[in-house]
N, C-alpha and C positions, 0 to 999 in steps of 0.2 A: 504494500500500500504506500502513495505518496504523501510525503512528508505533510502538504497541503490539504490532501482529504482526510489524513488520521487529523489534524486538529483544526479542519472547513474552515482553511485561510488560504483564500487562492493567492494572496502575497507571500507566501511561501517556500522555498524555493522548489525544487522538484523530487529529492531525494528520497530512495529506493528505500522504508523502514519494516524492517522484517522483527523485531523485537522492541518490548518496554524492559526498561530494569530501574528497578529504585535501591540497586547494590552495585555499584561500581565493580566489584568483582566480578559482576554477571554479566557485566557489557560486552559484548562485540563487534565487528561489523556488521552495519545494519541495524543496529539499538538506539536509540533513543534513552539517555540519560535522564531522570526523574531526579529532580535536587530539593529531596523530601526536608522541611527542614524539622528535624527530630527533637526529642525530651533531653538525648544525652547529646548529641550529633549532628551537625545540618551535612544535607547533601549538597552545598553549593560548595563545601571544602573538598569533595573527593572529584568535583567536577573533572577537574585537567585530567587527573589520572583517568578518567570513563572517557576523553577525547584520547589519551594516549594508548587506548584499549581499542580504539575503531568508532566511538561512539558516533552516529552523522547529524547530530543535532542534542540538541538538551533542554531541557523542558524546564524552566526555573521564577524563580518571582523575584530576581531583580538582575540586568544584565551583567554577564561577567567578561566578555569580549575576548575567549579563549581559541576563537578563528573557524568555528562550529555554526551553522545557523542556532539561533535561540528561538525558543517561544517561549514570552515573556508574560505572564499567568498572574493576579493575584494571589491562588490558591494553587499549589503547584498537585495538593491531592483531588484537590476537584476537579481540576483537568487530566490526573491521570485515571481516575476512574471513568471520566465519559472516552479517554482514548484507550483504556484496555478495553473497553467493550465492543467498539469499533474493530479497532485489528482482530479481537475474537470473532466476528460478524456476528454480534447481541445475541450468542446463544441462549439467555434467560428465555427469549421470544419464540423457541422452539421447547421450552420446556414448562411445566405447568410449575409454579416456583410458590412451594410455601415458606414464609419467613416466621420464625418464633421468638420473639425478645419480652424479658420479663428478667425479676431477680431468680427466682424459682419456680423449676418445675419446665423448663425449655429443651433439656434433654429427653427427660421423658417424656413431652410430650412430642418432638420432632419425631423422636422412635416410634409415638403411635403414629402419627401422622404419615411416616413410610409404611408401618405392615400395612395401615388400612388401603394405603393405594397400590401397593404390592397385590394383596388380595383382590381387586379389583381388576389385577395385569398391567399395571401401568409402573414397567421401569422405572425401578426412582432414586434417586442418587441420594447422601445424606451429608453433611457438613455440620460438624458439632464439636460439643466440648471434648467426647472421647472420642470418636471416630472418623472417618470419612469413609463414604461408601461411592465409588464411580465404575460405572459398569459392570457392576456384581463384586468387586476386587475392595475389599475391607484394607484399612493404614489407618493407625495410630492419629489421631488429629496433634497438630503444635498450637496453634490456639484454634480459638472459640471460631471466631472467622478470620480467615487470612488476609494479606494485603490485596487491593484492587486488583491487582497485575497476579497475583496468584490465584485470583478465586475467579477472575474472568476465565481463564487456562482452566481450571478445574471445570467448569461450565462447559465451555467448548469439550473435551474430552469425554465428559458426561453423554452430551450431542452425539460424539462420533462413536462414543460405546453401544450406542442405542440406548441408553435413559430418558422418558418421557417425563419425568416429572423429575423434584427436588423438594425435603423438606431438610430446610436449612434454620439453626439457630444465629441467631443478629444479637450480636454482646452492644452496650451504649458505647464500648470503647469504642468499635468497628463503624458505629453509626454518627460518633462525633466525629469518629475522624476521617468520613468518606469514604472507608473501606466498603460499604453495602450501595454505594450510590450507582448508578447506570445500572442497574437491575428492574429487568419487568418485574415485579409482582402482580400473582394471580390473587393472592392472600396472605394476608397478616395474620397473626395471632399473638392478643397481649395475654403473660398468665397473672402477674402480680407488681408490684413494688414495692419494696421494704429495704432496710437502710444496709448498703453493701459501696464499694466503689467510691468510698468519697475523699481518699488520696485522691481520685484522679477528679470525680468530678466536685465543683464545689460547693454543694449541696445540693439535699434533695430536689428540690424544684433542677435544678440545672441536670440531675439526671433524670427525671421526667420528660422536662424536654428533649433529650437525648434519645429516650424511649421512642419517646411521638416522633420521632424523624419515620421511622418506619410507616407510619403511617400519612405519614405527607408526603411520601414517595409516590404516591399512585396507584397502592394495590385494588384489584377489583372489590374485594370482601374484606371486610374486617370482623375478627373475632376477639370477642372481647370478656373478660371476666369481671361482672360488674361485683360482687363482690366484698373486693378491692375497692377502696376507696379512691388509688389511682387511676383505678379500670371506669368506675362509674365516669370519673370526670372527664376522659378519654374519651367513654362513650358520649358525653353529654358536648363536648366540644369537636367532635370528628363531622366532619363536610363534606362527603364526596363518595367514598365506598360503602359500597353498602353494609349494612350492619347488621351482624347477630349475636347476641350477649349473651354469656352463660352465667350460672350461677348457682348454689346451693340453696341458698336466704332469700337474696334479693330478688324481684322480678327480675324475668329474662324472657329470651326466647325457648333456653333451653335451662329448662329450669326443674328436676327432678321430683316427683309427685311421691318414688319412696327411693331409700338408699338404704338397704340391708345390708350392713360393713360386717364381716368375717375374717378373721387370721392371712386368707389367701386373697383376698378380695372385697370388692361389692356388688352386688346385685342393685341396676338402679332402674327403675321406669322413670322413660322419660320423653316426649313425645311420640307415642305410639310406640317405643321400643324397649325391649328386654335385655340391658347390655349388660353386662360381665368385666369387669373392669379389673383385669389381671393382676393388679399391685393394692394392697390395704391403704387406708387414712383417707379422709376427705378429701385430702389437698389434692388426691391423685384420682375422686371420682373429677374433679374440676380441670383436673389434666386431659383426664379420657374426653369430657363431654369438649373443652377444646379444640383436642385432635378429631372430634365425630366430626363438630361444626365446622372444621379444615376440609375434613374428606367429603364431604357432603358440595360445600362451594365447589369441591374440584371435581365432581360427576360421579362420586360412590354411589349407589347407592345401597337404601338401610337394608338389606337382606345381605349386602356384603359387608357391610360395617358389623351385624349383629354377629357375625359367623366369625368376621377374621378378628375380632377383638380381644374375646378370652384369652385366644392362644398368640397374643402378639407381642413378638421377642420383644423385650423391655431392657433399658440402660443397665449394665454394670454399674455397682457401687451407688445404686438408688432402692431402699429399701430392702438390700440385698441377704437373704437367711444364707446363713452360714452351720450348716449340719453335719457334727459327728458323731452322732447319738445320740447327745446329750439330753438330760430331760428340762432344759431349761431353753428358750431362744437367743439367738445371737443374730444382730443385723444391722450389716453395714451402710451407711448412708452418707449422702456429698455434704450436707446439710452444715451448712458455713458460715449462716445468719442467724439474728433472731429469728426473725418469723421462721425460717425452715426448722431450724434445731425447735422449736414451739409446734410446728405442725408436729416433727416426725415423734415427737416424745408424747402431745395426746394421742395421736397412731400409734405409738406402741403399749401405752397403756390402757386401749381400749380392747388390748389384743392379749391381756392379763389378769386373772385378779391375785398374782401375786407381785410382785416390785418391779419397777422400771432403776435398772442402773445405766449411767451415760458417760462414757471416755469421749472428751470430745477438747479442743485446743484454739487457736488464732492463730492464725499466720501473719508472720512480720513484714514489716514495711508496707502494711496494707491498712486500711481505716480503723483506728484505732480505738473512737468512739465506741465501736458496736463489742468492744471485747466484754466490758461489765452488761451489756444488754443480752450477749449470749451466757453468762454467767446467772444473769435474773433468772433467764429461761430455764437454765435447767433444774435450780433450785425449786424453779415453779412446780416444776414436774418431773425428778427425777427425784425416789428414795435416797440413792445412792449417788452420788456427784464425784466423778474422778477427772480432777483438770490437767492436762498434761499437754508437751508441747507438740503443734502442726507443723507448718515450714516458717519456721524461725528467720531463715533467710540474714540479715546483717547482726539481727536482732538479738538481745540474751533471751535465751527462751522464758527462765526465771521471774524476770521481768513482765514479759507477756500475761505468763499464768497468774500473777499478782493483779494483775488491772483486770483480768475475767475474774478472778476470787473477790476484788471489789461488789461485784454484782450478786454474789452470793446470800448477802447477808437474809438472816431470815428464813434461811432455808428448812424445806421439810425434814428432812433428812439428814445424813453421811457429809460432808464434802471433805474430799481428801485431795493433796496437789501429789502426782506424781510425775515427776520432768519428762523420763524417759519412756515415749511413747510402747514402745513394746511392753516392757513393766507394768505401764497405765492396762494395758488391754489385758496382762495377764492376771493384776489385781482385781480386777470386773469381772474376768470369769470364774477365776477362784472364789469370789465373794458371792454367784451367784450360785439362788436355792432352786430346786423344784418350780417348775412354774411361774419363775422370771422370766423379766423381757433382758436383754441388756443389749444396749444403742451403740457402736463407734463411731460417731459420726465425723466428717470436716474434710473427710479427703476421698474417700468414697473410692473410686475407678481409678484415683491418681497412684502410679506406681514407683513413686519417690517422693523422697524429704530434700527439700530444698535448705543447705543451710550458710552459713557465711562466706563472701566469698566468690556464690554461684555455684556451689559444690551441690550437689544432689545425689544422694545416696537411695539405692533400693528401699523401698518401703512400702508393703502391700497390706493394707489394713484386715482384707479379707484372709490371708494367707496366713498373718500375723495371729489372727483369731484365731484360726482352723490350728496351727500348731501350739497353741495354748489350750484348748479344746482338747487335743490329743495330750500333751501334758497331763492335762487333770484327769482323762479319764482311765490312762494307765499306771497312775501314783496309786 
């Protein structure tokens, strides 16, 4: 593609661009230079070196006169997102594209939102916090959504695998910072807001706003969980797509008439339907009916929703039992906020009438506010409280667990600090009886401890439990 039609300036010069890179390392003949300007890094420093690499032009927001054509941008990622999608030829427009952004519950429910169009035959690609799925072929995800220029690629490739659809989660990072923008959306879906991400954003409102980018994109549908208090105002301020709101309490459209919660599930009626909602707690009939109201906008219909739901593969390290016998429950969960650590510990205590115990921790250099609010939570509702550390990262762990122990006070029960996350999980299992629940929540699917440094060491919460499990039960 010419230099002049990838960014519709026939002042241009004429230049043959076969590639975007916003890493100078990735440049070559044919690339097009992105001079992102970053948190640690601006890319208008590595510019010379992506000309001394082949670069034939550079994309930047103030000129640097390195003997290259420039396209000179206010926003150097807003223009690189409407030019990855170009050079891709806008493969969203060939794909049914559902988006999920919310604090909690957007893994699980992008995962329904794939079985149920799966069942229905419709190829569908997946983009999330743990996975990626393009053309049948599963990888490891690096974040939540990737940069412009990587997730346009992903898109296209999806296209040429034969994928018809995508159910993709949209983080506020991604959405503030352009990474989701040049994207058709056929459907949104919000699931909640509660207080996460506020290193980066600078308060709540400002990540709301954030939120709502998704929906001033132009999706056809919006699903929305009114619920939420962020969701209702969403709904009651949204102009353009169409609407349909879910909810447990509030009016909605889809709005449950009964919800029979059990150990493995719930059974809910809900507009003329008997669904089966394959994971326990409220919060995840409010995920299901989400993903219904997703698969429904994109042409399911409810005889294949009712069918392929029960049995629909569901996220790693989301409410995850973990069983060696034992006569008590173990289950892992991502749950890394107040609200979520609050949903998953009345979900697990509604799944007992003997004690709920919770290992659960913060991770550093991340908002720091919410560490005594997830410390409230769990005193709210956990017998047993073992604080111990997450991904520490630059942080003293010590320190961390101290400001969640702040939040403590008043607690029902136990609360014990134990630093070293293995230890933390083996003290929970050991301590539990007959007929507990016991929770590890905060890291869920994540298979490493992040700690000073940028060091990250193995660390499988499930695996961790499973061989504490087998400890106890051959002592």
């Amino acid at each position: 593609m010419l230099l002049a039609e990838l960014f519709d300036d026939p002042g241009l010069p004429g230049a043959e661009v076969t590639a975007l890179a916003y890493d100078n390392r990735q440049v070559g003949p044919g690339t097009v230079f992105c001079a992102v300007p970053g948190f640690m890094r601006d890319g208008h420093d590595f510019a010379s070196d992506a000309v001394a690499r082949g670069a034939v032009a550079l994309l930047v927001q103030r000129p640097l006169g390195l003997g290259v054509p420039e396209v000179v941008v206010d926003d150097v990622r807003v223009a690189m997102a409407a030019a990855a999608a170009r050079l891709a030829g806008d493969p969203t427009r060939e794909l049914r594209m559902c988006g999920v952004t919310g604090t909690n519950g957007k893994t699980t429910t992008a995962y329904l939102v794939r079985a149920l169009l799966e069942a229905a035959g419709l190829r569908t690609g997946l983009l999330g916090t743990v996975t990626q799925v393009v053309g049948g072929v599963e990888t490891a995800a690096v974040r939540t959504t990737p940069e412009a220029i990587d997730l346009q690629r992903q898109f296209r490739a999806m296209v040429d695998a034969g994928d018809r659809a995508c159910a993709m989660e949209v983080s506020s990072h991604a959405l503030e910072l352009h990474r989701a923008d040049a994207i058709d959306w056929d459907v949104a879906v919000f699931t909640n807001l509660s207080q996460d991400h506020l290193d980066f954003h600078p308060d709540m409102e400002a990540y709301f706003r954030a939120k709502r980018r998704l929906f001033e994109a132009g999706p056809r549908t919006a699903v929305v969980n009114v619920d939420d208090g962020h969701g209702a105002r969403l709904a009651r301020e949204l102009d353009g797509p169409a609407l349909v709101t879910v909810a447990l309490d509030a009016d909605a459209d889809l709005r449950p008439s009964r919800v029979q919660a059990g150990p493995a599930g719930s059974v809910v009626d809900v507009d003329g339907l008997e669904l089966r909602v394959p994971l326990p707690g409220r919060f995840n009939v409010l995920n299901a009916l989400g993903a219904v109201a997703a698969a429904r906008a994109l042409g399911v219909d409810d005889a294949t929703i009712a069918a392929a739901l029960p049995t629909a593969r569901t996220a790693p390290g989301r409410f995850e039992p973990v069983d060696e016998g034992q006569r008590f429950a173990v289950l892992v969960d991502y749950a890394h906020t107040p609200e979520a650590l609050d949903n998953v510990l009345v979900a697990a205590r509604e799944l007992t009438s003997g004690r709920v115990l919770v290992v659960f921790g913060a991770g550093g250099d991340r908002d720091r506010a919410k560490r005594p609010l997830m410390g409230a939570a769990a005193a709210a509702h956990a017998d047993v409280v073992v604080v111990t550390s997450d991904n520490p990262r630059s942080e003293e762990p010590r320190a961390i667990i101290d400001e969640v122990l702040a939040g403590t006070t008043g607690a029902r029960g136990e609360v014990v600090a134990v630093e070293d996350r293995r230890e933390a999980i083996g003290h929970a299992v050991a301590a539990a009886r007959d007929g507990d629940v016991v929770v590890v929540a905060g890291k869920g699917h994540e298979q490493g401890q992040e700690l000073a440094g940028g060091v990250k060491v193995p660390f499988d919460d499930v695996q961790v439990a499973r061989e504490a499990l087998r400890a106890r039960l051959v002592a």
